[in-house]
VEXDREN-2710 file (C-alpha; in Angstrom, 1 decimal):
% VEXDREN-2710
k/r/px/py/pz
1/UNK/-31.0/1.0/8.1
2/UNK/-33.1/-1.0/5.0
3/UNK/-31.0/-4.3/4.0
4/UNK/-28.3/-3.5/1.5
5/UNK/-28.1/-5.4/-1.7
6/UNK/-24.1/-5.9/-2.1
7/UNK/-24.6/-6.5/-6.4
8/UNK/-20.8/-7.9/-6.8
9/UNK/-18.8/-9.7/-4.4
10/UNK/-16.3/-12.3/-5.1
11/UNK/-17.3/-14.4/-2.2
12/UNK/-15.5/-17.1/-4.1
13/UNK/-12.1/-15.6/-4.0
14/UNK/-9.5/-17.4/-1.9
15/UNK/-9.3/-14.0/0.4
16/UNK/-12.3/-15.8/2.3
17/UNK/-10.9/-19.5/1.9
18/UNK/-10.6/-19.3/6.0
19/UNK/-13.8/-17.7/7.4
20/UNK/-15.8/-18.1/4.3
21/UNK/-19.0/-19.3/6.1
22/UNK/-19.2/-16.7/9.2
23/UNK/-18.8/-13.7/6.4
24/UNK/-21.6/-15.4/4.8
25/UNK/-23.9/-16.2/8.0
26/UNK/-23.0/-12.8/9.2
27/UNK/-24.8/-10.9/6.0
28/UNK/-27.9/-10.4/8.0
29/UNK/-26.8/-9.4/11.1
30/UNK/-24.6/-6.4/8.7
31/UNK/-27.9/-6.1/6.7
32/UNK/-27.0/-7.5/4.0
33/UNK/-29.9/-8.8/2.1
34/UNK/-28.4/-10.6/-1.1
35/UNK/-25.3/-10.9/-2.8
36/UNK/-24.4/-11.5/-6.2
37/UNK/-21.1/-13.7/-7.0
38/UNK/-20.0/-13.4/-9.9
39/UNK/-17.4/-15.8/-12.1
40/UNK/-14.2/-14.8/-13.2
41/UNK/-13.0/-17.7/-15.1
42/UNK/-14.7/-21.2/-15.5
43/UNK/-13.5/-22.5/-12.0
44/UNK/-15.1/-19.6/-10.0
45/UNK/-18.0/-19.8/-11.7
46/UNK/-18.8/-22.7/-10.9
47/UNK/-17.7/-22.1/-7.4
48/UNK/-20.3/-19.0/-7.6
49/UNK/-22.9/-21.6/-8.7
50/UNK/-21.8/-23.8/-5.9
51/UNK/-22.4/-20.7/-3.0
52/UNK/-25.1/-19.4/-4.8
53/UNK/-27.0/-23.0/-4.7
54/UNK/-26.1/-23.3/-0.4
55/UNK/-27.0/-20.0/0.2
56/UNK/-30.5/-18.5/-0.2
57/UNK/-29.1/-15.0/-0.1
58/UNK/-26.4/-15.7/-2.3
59/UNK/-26.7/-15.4/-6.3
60/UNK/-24.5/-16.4/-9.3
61/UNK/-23.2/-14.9/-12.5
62/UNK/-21.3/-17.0/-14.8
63/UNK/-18.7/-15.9/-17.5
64/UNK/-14.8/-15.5/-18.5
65/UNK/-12.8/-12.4/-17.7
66/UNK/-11.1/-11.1/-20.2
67/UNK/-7.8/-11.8/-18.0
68/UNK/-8.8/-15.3/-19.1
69/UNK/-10.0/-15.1/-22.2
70/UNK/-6.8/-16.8/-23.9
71/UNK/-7.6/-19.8/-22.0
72/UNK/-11.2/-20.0/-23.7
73/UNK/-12.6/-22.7/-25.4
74/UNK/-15.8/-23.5/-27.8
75/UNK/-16.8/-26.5/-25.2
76/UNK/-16.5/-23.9/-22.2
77/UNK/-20.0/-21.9/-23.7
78/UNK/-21.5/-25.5/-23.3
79/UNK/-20.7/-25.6/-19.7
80/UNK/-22.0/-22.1/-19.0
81/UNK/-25.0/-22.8/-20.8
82/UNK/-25.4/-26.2/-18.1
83/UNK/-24.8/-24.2/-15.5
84/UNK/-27.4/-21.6/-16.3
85/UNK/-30.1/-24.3/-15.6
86/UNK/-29.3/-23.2/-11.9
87/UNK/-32.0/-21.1/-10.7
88/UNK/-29.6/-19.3/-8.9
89/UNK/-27.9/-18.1/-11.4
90/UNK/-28.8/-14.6/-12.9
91/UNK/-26.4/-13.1/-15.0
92/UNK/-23.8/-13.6/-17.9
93/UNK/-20.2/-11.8/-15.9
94/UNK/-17.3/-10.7/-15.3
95/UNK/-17.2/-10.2/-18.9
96/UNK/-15.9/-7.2/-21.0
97/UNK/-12.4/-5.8/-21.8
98/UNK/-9.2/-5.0/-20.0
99/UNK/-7.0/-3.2/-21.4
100/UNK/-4.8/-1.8/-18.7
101/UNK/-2.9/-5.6/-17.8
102/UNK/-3.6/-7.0/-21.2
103/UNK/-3.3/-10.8/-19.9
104/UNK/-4.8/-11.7/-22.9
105/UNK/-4.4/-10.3/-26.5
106/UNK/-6.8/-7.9/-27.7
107/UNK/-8.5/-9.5/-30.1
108/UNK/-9.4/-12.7/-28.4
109/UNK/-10.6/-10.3/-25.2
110/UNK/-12.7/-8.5/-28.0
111/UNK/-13.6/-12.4/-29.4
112/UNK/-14.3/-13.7/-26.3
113/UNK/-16.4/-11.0/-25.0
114/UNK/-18.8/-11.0/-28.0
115/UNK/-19.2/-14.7/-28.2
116/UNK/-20.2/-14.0/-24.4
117/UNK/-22.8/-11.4/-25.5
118/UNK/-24.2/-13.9/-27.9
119/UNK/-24.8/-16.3/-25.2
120/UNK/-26.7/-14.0/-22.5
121/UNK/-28.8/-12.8/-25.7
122/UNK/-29.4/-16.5/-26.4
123/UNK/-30.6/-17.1/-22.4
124/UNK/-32.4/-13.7/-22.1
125/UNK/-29.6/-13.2/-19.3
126/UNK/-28.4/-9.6/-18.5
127/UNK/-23.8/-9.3/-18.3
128/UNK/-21.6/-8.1/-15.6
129/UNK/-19.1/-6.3/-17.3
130/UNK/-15.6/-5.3/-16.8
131/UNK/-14.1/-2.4/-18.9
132/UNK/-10.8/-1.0/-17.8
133/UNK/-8.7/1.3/-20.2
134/UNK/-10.7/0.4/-23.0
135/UNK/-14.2/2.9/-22.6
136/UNK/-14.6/3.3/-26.2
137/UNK/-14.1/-1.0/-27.6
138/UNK/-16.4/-1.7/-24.3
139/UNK/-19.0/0.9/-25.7
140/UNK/-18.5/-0.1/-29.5
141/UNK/-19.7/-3.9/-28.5
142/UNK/-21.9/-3.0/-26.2
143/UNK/-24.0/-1.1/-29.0
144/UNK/-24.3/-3.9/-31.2
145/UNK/-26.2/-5.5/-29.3
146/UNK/-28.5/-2.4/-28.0
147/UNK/-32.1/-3.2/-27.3
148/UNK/-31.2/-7.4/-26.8
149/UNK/-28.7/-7.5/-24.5
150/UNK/-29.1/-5.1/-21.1
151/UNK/-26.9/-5.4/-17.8
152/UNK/-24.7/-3.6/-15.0
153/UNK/-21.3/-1.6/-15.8
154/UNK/-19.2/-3.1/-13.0
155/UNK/-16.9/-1.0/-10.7
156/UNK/-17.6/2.2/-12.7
157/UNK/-15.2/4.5/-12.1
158/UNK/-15.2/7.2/-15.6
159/UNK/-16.8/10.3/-16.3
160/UNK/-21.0/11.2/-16.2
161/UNK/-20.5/11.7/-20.1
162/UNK/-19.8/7.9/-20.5
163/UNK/-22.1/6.3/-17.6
164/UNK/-24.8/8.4/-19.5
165/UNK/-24.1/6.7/-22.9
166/UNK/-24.0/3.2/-21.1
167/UNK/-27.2/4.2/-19.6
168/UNK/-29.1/5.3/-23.5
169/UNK/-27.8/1.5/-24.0
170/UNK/-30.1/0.3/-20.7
171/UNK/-26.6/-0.6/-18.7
172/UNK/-27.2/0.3/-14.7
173/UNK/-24.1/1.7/-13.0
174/UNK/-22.9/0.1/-10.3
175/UNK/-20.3/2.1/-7.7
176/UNK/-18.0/0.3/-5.4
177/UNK/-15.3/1.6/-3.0
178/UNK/-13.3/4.6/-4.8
179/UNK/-16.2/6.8/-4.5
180/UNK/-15.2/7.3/-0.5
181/UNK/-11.7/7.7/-1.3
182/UNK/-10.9/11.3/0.1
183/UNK/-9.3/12.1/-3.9
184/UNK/-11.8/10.1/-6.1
185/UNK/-13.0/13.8/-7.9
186/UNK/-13.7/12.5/-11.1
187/UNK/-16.0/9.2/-8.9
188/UNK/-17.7/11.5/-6.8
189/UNK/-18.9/13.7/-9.7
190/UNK/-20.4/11.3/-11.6
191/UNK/-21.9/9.4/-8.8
192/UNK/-23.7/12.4/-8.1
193/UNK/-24.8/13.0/-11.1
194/UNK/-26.1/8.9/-12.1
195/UNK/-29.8/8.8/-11.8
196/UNK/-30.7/7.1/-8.7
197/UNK/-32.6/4.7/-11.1
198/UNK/-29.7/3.4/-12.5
199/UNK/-27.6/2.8/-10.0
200/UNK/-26.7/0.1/-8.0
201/UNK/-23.8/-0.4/-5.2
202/UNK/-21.6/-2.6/-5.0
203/UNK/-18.2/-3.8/-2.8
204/UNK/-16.1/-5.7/-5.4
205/UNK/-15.2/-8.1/-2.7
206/UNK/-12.1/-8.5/-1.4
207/UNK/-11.2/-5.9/-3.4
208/UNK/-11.3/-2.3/-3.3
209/UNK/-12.5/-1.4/0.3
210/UNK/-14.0/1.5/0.9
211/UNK/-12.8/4.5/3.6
212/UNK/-12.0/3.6/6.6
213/UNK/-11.0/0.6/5.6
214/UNK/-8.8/1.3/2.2
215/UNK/-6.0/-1.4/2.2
216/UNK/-7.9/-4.3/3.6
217/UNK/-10.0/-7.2/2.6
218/UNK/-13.3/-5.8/1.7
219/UNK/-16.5/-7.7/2.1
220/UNK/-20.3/-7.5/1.3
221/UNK/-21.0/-5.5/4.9
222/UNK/-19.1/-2.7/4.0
223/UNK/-21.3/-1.8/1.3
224/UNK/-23.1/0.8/3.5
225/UNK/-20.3/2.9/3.4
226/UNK/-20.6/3.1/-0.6
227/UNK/-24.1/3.9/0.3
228/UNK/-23.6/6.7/2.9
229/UNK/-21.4/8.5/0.9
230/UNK/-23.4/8.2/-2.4
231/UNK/-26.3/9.6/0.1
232/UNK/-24.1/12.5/1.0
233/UNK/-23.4/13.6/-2.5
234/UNK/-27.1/13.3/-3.6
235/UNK/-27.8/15.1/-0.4
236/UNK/-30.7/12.3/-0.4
237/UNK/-31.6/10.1/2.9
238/UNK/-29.1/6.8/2.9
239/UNK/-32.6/4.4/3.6
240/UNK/-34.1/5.6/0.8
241/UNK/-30.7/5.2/-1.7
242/UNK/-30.2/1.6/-0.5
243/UNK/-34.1/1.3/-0.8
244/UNK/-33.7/2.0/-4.9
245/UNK/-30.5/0.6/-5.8
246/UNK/-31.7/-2.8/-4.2
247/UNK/-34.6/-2.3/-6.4
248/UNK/-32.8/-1.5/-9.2
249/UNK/-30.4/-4.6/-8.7
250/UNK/-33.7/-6.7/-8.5
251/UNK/-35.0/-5.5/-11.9
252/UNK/-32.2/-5.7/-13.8
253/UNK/-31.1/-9.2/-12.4
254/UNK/-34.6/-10.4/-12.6
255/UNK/-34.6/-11.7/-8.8
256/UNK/-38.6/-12.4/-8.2
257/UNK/-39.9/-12.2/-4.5
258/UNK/-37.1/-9.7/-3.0
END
């Protein structure tokens, strides 16, 4: 099996505070080529940077989730922008709108999200975003900024109708876990239907893991399992899915030399 490209993994969480390092040393024996980390709030991203500067295989996005978006402050875009001198990092995320939990009021999600799509148009960066219960606000912003701002829709879960509008924008797709969940109709539909160029894989580490593990801590090597069943659906060979979306993950991140 090619070397999987895992493009969203909180390796950062506290979930790996105890064996951190052996998940990370024990990438390539999994095959797991790269990994991207991506920041939930400023803390993490900076941890992100932090694992993404020790680790050659390891990369960083940097950003707020909207779960933390009330806690944003003007000053906190200055220390994104310092930490986007890191080579390492490669993208402006988790960014976007959540408006299943609402943790933070809607209009400062909707504030803080734009002011973060102003920034990766400022560093040429593509997002990581987050949209959950809020498809049409996620699209809405999104569309401003059509033709300056590109980047992955994170953990997509909605209907082909949608991911192909995100797609018109020049978003990739990016599955995780629920499309191996024995129920997931509405997942497994659309992942069939994605075009294999924009679409990436991803485990949303430690979250969300796949079948036959559903329930416990996910991480970055059960990725192939997202990629087996994606194969199955496209009835295409797994080698050659895993061969793409890495590729795709490279172009849209920008990664040279991979």
């Amino acid at each position: 099996m090619k070397r999987l490209f895992d493009s969203y993994a909180h390796l950062d969480d506290e979930a790996f505070d105890y064996d951190r390092e052996k998940v990370i040393e024990n990438l390539k024996e999994n095959n797991i080529g790269w990994v991207l980390n991506p920041g939930a709030d400023m803390l993490s991203s900076k941890r992100a940077v932090k694992l993404a500067s020790e680790f050659e295989n390891i990369y960083a996005a940097i950003g707020i989730h909207p779960h933390d978006a009330e806690n944003f402050k003007e000053e906190d875009i200055l220390e994104l922008k310092e930490l986007s001198k890191n080579k390492k990092v490669v993208a402006i995320g988790e960014i976007g709108l959540d408006y299943h939990y609402d943790n933070s009021p809607r209009d400062i999600q909707r504030k803080v999200f734009k002011r973060q799509m102003d920034l990766a148009y400022e560093l040429n960066l593509p997002v990581a975003i987050h949209s959950r219960d809020a498809i049409g606000e996620t699209f809405e912003i999104l569309n401003e900024y059509k033709g300056n701002v590109k980047g992955i829709i994170h953990c997509y879960t909605g209907a082909i109708e949608m991911a192909k509008r995100y797609i018109d924008l020049g978003y990739y797709i990016s599955i995780a876990g629920p499309v191996t969940f024995k129920n997931a109709r509405v997942v497994k539909e659309m992942a069939k239907e994605v075009p294999v160029d924009r679409l990436l894989i991803e485990t949303d580490s430690p979250y969300m893991a796949p079948t036959p593990f559903r329930g416990k801590r996910n991480e970055p090597k059960y990725v192939r399992y997202v990629a087996e069943e994606i194969a199955a659906l496209k009835e295409m060979d797994v080698d050659d899915l895993i061969a793409i979306t890495r590729q795709n993950t490279v172009d849209i991140l920008n990664i040279e030399g991979k």
